[in-house]
Structure formats: C-alpha cells, structure tokens
N, CA, C and O atoms as a GROMACS GRO file, in nm:
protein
  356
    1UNK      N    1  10.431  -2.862  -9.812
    1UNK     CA    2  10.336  -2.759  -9.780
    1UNK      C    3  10.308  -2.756  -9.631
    1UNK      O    4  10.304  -2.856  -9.558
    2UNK      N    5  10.294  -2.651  -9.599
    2UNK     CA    6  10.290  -2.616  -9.449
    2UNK      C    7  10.205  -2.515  -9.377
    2UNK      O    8  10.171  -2.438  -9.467
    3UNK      N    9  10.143  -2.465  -9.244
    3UNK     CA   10  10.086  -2.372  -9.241
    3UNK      C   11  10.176  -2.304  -9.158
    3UNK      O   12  10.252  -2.361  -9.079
    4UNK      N   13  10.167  -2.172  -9.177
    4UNK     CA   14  10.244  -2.069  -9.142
    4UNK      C   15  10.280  -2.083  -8.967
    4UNK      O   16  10.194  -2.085  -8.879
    5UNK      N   17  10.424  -2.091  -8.947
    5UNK     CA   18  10.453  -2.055  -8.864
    5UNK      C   19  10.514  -2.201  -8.812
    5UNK      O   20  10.566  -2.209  -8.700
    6UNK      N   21  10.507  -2.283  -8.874
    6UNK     CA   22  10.499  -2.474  -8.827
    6UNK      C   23  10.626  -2.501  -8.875
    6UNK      O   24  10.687  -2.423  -8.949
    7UNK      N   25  10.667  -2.602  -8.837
    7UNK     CA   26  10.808  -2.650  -8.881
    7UNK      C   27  10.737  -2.790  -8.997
    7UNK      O   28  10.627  -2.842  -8.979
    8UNK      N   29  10.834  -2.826  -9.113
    8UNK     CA   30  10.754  -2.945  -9.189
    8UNK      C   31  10.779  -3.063  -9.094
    8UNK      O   32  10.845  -3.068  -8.990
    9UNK      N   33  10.689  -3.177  -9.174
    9UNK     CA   34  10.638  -3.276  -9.155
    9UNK      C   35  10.815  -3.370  -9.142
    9UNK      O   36  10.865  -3.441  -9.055
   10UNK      N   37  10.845  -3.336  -9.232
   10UNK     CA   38  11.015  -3.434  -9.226
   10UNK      C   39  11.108  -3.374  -9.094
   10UNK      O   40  11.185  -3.459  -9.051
   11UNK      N   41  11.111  -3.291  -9.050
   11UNK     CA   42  11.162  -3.248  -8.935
   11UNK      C   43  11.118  -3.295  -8.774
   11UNK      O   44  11.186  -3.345  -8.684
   12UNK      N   45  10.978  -3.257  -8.782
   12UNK     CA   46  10.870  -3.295  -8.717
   12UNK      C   47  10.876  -3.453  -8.664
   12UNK      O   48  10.874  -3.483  -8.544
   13UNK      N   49  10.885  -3.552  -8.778
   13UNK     CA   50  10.815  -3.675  -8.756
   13UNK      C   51  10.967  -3.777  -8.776
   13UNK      O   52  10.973  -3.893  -8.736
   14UNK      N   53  11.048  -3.726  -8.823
   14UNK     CA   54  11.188  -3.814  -8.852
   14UNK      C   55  11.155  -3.839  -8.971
   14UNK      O   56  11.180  -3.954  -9.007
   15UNK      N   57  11.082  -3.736  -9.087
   15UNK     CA   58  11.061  -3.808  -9.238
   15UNK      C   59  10.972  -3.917  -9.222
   15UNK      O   60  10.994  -4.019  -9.286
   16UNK      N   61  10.869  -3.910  -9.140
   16UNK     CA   62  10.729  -4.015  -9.180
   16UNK      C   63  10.610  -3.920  -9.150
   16UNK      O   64  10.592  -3.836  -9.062
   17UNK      N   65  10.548  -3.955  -9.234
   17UNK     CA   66  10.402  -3.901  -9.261
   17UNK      C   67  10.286  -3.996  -9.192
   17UNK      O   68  10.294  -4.114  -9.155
   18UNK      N   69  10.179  -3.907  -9.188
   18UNK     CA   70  10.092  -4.007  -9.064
   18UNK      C   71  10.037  -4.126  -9.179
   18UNK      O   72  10.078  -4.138  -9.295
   19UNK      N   73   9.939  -4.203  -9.115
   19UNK     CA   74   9.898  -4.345  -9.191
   19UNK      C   75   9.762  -4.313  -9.152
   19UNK      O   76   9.722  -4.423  -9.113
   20UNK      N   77   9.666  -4.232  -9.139
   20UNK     CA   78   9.552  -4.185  -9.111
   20UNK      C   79   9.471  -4.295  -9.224
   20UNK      O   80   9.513  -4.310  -9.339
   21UNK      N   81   9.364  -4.357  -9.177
   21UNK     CA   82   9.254  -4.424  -9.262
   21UNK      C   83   9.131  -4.394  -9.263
   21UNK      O   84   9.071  -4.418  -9.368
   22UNK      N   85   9.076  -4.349  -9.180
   22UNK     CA   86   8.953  -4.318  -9.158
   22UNK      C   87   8.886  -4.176  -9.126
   22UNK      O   88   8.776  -4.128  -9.153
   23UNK      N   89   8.981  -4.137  -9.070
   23UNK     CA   90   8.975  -3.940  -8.992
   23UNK      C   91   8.989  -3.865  -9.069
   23UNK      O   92   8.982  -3.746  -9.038
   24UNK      N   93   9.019  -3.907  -9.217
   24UNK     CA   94   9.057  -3.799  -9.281
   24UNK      C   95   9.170  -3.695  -9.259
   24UNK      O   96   9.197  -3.599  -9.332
   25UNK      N   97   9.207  -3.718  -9.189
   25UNK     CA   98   9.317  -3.618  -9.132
   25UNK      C   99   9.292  -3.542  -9.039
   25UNK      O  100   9.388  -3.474  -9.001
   26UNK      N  101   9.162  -3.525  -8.969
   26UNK     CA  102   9.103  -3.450  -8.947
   26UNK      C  103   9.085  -3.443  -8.810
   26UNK      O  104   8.999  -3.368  -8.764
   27UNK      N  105   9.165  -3.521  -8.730
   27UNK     CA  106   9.147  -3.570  -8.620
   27UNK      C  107   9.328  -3.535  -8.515
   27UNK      O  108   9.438  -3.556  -8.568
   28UNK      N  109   9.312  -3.479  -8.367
   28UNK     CA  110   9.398  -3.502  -8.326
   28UNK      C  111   9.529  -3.624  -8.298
   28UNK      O  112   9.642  -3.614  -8.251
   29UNK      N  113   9.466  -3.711  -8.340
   29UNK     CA  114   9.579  -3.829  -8.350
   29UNK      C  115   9.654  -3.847  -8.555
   29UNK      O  116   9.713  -3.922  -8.632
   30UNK      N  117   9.602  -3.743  -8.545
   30UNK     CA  118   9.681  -3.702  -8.705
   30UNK      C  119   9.801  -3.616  -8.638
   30UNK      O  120   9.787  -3.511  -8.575
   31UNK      N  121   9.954  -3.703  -8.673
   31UNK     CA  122  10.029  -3.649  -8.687
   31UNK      C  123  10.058  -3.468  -8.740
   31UNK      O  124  10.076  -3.366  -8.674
   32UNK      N  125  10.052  -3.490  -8.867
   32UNK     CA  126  10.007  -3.362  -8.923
   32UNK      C  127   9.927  -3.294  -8.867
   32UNK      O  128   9.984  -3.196  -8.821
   33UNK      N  129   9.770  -3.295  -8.836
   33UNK     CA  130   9.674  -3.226  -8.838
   33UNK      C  131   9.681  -3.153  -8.701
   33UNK      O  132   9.634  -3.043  -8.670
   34UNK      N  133   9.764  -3.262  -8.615
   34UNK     CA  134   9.776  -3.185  -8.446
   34UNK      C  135   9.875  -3.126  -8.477
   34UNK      O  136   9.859  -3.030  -8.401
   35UNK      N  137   9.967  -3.105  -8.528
   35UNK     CA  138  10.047  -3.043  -8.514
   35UNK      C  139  10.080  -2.894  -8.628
   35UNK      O  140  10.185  -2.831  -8.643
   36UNK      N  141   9.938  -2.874  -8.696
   36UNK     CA  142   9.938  -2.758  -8.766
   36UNK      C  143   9.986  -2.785  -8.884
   36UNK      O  144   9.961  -2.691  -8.960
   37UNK      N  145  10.053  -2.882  -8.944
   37UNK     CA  146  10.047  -2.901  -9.095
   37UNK      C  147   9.965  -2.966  -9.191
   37UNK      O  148   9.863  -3.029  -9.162
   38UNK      N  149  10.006  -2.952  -9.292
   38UNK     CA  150   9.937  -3.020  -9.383
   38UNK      C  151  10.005  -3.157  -9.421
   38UNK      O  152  10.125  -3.174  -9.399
   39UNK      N  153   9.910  -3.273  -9.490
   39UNK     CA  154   9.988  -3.407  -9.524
   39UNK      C  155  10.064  -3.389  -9.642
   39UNK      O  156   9.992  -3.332  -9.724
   40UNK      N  157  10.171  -3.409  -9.686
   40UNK     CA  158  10.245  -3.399  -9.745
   40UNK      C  159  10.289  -3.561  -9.852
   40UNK      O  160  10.372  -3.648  -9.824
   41UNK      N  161  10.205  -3.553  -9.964
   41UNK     CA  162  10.173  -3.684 -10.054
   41UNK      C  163  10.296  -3.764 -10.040
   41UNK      O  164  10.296  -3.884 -10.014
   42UNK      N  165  10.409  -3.685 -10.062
   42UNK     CA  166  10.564  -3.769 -10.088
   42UNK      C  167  10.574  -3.839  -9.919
   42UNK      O  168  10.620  -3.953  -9.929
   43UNK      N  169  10.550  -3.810  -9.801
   43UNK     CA  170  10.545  -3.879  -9.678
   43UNK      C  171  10.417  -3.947  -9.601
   43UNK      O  172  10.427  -4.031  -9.512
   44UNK      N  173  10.318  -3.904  -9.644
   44UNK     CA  174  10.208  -3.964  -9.573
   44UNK      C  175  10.156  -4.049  -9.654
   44UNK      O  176  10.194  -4.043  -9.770
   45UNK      N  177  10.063  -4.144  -9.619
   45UNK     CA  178   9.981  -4.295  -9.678
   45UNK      C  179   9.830  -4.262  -9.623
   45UNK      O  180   9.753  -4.352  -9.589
   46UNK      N  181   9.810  -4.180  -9.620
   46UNK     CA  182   9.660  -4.103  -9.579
   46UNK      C  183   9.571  -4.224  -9.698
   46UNK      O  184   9.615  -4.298  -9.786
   47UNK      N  185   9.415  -4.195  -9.640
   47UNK     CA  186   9.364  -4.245  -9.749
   47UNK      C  187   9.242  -4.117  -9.724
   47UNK      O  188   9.199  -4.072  -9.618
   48UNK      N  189   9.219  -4.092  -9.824
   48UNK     CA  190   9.086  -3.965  -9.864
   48UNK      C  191   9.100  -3.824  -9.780
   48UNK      O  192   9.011  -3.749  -9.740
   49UNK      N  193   9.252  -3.813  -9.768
   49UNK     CA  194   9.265  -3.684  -9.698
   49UNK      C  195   9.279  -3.570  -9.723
   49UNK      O  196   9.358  -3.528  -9.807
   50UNK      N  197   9.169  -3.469  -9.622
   50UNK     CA  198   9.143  -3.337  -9.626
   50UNK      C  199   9.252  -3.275  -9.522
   50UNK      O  200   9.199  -3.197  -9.443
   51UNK      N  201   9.336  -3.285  -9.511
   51UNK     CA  202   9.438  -3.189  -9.473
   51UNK      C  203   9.519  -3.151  -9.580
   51UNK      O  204   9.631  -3.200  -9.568
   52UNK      N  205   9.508  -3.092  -9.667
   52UNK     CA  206   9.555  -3.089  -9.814
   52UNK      C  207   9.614  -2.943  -9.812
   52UNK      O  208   9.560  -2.886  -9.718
   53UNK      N  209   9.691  -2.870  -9.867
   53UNK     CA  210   9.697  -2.734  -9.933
   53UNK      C  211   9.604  -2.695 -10.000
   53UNK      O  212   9.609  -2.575 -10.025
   54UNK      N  213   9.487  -2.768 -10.056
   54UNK     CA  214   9.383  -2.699 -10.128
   54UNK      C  215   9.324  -2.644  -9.990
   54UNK      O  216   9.313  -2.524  -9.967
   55UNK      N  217   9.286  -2.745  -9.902
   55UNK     CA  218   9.170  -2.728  -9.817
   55UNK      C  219   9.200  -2.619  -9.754
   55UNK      O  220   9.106  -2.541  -9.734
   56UNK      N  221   9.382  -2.569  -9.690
   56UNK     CA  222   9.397  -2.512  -9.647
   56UNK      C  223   9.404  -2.356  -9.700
   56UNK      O  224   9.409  -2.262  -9.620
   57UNK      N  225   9.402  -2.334  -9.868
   57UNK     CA  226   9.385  -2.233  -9.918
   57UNK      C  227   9.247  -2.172  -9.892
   57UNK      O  228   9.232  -2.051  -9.871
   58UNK      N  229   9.123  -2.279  -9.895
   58UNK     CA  230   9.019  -2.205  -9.856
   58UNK      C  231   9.019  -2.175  -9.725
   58UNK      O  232   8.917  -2.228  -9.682
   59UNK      N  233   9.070  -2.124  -9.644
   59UNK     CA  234   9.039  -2.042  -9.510
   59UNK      C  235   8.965  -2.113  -9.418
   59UNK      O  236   8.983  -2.225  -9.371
   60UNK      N  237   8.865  -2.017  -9.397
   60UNK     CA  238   8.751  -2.034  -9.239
   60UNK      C  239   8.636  -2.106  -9.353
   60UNK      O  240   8.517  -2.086  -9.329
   61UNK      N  241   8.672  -2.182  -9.468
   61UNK     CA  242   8.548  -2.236  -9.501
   61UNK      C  243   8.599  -2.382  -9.562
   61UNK      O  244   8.528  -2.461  -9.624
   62UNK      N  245   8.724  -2.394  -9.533
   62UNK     CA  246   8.803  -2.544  -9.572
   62UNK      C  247   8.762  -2.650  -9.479
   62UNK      O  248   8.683  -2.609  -9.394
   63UNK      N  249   8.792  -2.774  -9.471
   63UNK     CA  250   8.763  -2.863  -9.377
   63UNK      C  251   8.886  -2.855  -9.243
   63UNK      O  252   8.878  -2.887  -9.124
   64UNK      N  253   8.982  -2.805  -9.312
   64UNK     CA  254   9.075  -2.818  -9.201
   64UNK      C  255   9.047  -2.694  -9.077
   64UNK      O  256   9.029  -2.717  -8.957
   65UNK      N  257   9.048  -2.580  -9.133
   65UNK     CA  258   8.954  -2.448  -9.057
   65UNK      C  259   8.829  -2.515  -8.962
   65UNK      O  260   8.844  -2.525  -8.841
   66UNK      N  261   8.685  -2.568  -9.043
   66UNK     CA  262   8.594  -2.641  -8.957
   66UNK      C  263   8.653  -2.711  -8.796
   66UNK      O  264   8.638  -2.681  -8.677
   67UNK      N  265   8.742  -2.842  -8.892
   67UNK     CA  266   8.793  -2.903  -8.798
   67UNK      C  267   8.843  -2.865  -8.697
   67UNK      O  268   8.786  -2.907  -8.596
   68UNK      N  269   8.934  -2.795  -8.680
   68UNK     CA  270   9.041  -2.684  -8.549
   68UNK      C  271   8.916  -2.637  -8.528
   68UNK      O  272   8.876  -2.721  -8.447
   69UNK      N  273   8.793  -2.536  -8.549
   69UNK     CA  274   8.767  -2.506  -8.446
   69UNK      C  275   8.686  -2.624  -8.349
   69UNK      O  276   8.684  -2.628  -8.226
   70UNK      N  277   8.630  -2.702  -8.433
   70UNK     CA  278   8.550  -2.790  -8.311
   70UNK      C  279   8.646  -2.865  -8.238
   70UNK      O  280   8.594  -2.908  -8.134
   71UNK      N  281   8.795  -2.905  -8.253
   71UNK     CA  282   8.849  -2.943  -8.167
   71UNK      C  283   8.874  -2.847  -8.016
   71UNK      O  284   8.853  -2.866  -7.896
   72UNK      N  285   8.939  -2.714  -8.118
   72UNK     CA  286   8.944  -2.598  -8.008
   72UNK      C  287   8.808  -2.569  -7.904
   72UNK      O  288   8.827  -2.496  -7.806
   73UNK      N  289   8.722  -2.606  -7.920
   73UNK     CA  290   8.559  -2.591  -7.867
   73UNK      C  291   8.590  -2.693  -7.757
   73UNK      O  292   8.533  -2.679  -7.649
   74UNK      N  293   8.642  -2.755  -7.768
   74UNK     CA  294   8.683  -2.934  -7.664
   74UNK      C  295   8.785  -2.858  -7.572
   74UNK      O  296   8.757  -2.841  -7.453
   75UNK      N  297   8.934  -2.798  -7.640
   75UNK     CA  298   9.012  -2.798  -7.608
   75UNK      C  299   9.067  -2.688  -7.658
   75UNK      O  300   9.106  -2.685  -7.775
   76UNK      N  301   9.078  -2.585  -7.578
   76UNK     CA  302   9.167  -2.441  -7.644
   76UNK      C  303   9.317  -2.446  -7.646
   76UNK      O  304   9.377  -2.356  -7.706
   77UNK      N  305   9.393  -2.554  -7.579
   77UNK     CA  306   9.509  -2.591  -7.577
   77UNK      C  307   9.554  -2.669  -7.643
   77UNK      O  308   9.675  -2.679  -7.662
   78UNK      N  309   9.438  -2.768  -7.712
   78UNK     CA  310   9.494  -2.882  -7.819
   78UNK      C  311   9.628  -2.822  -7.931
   78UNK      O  312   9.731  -2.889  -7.939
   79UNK      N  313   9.617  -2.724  -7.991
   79UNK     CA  314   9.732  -2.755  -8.071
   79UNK      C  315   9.856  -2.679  -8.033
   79UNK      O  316   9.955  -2.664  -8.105
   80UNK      N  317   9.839  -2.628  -7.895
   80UNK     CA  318   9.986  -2.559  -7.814
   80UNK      C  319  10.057  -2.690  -7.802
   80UNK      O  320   9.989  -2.792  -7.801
   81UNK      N  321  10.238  -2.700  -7.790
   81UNK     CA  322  10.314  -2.761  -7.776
   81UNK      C  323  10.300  -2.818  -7.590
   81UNK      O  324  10.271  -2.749  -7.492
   82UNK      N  325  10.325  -2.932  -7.593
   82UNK     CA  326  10.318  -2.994  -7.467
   82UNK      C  327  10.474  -2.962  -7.404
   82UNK      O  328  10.520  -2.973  -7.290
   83UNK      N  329  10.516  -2.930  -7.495
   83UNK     CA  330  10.676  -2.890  -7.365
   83UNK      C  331  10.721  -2.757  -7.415
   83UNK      O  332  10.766  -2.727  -7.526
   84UNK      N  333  10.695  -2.672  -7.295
   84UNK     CA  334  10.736  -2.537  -7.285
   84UNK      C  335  10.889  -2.527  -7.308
   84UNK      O  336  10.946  -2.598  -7.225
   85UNK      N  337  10.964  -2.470  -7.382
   85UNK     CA  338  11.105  -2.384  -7.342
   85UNK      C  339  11.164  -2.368  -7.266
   85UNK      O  340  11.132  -2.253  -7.235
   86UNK      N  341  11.299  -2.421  -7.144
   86UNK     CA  342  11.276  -2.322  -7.072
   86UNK      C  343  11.222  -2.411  -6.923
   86UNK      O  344  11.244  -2.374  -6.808
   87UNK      N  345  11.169  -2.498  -6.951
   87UNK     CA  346  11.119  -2.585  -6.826
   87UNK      C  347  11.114  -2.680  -6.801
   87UNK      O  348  11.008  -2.738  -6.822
   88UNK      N  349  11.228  -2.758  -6.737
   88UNK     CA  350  11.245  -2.826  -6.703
   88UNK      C  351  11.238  -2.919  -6.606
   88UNK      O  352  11.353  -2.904  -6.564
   89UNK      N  353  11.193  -3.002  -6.538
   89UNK     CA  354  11.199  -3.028  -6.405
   89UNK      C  355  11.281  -3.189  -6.391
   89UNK      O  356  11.301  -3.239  -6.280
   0.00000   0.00000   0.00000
C-alpha cells in the first residue's frame, strides 16, 4: 500500500521496512512516513503503527494527514526529495 504518486517501500528501502518503536510512524525519521508511504506489515517491525492504509483512507482527519501537516508547519520542504534531477555538482 502506497500513497499516490510514491514509489513502494521495497524499491525505496532495498526491501526493508522501518523499525519505528515509539513515533508511531509518525515521525520524520520514519522511513516510510518521510517519504510518503505507508508501513507495509510484510516489511516493517513497527510497533503500534499509524501509518497504516486505514489511517490513510481517512483523509484530512487520519493521523497520518494530522501528522504532515504539523511537520509541514516546521518545514514546507520536509517531504520534497533532497536530490533534484538534473543536478549535479
């Protein structure tokens, strides 16, 4: 499961899922969660995590929705890619 527009988690990570314990997922040092997906049960070892496909079915009232924006409130660039296309130096 994925959110639109993201590449999966096995592509992404070399086939490992984050090991999140405490953040819930919910946090930029979530593999997944910075990077716009969801945890994916068959790769991640999450424990009590809300980055789920449920959460993400509910919209602007899921935890994962909440979450992005108060990160975005910090940081309007947090979940843009750190290496542009195209540029090299």
């Amino acid at each position: 499961p994925m959110m639109p527009g993201r590449a999966n988690v096995t592509s992404m990570n070399n086939g490992k899922g984050c090991t999140c314990r405490k953040t819930k997922c919910l946090k930029l040092y979530c593999f997944c969660f910075s990077a716009s997906l969801v945890c994916n049960p068959r790769l991640c070892i999450c424990d009590d995590c809300k980055n789920t496909s449920a959460e993400a079915a509910l919209g602007d009232l899921g935890a994962i929705a909440k979450a992005r924006r108060v990160v975005l409130q910090r940081n309007r660039n947090a979940f843009q890619s750190k290496f542009s296309p195209g540029i090299l130096r």
